[in-house]
Structure formats: structure tokens, C-alpha cells
C-alpha positions, 0 to 999 in steps of 0.5 A: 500500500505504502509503495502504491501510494509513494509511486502515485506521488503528493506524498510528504515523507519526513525521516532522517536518512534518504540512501533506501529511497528511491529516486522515482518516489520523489519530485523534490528533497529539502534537508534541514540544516541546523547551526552546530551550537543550536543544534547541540543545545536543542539536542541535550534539551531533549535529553540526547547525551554521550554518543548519540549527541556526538553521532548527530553534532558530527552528522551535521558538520559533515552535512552527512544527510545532505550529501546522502541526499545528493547522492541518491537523488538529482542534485536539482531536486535537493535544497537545504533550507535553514532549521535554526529559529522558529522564523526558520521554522514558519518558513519553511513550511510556508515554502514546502506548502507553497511548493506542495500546492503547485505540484498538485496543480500542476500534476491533477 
């Protein structure tokens, strides 16, 4: 059902990884970047410590995800939008809504 549905298109997936996707389920790729000391203060806030802390601080200095997503996906379709404030935050969701909106015009 889920493959059906993802092969039909108008589908948001949010996850942190994108290498076993594939390409034909996506018509767009934002990643979200995060400042390091953000990142690390909104991460212990929510009670990350020791190794996973580290994993996440280092996946985002490397833009581990970013590259993943270039590599697996058109380099055309991949954005990286900003994740640091709540600004940020309304943004982008105005952006992905906007963008949503007109790939269902354009594909009903």
C-alpha cells in the first residue's frame, strides 16, 4: 500500500536518512540544516547525551544527510533550507506548502 501510494506521488515523507529511497518516489528533497551550537543545545534539551549527541553534532558538520541526499537523488531536486529559529521554522513550511500546492496543480 505504502509503495502504491509513494509511486502515485503528493506524498510528504519526513525521516532522517534518504540512501533506501528511491529516486522515482520523489519530485523534490529539502534537508534541514541546523547551526552546530543550536543544534547541540536543542539536542541535550531533549535529553540526547554521550554518543548519540556526538553521532548527530558530527552528522551535521559533515552535512552527512545532505550529501546522502545528493547522492541518491538529482542534485536539482535537493535544497537545504535553514532549521535554526522558529522564523526558520514558519518558513519553511510556508515554502514546502507553497511548493506542495503547485505540484498538485500542476500534476491533477
Amino acid at each position: 500500500l505504502f509503495r502504491s501510494q509513494m509511486c502515485e506521488g503528493g506524498m510528504i515523507i519526513d525521516y532522517h536518512g534518504c540512501d533506501f529511497f528511491p529516486e522515482r518516489w520523489f519530485q523534490i528533497v529539502f534537508v534541514l540544516r541546523t547551526d552546530n551550537t543550536l543544534l547541540y543545545d536543542r539536542l541535550e534539551g531533549r535529553g540526547y547525551k554521550g554518543k548519540k549527541l556526538e553521532e548527530n553534532i558530527q552528522c551535521e558538520i559533515f552535512q552527512t544527510i545532505y550529501e546522502e541526499a545528493l547522492e541518491s537523488y538529482k542534485k536539482e531536486i535537493v535544497y537545504q533550507l535553514p532549521s535554526n529559529t522558529p522564523e526558520d521554522l514558519e518558513r519553511n513550511v510556508e515554502q514546502i506548502t507553497l511548493w506542495t500546492q503547485q505540484w498538485i496543480k500542476d500534476n491533477n
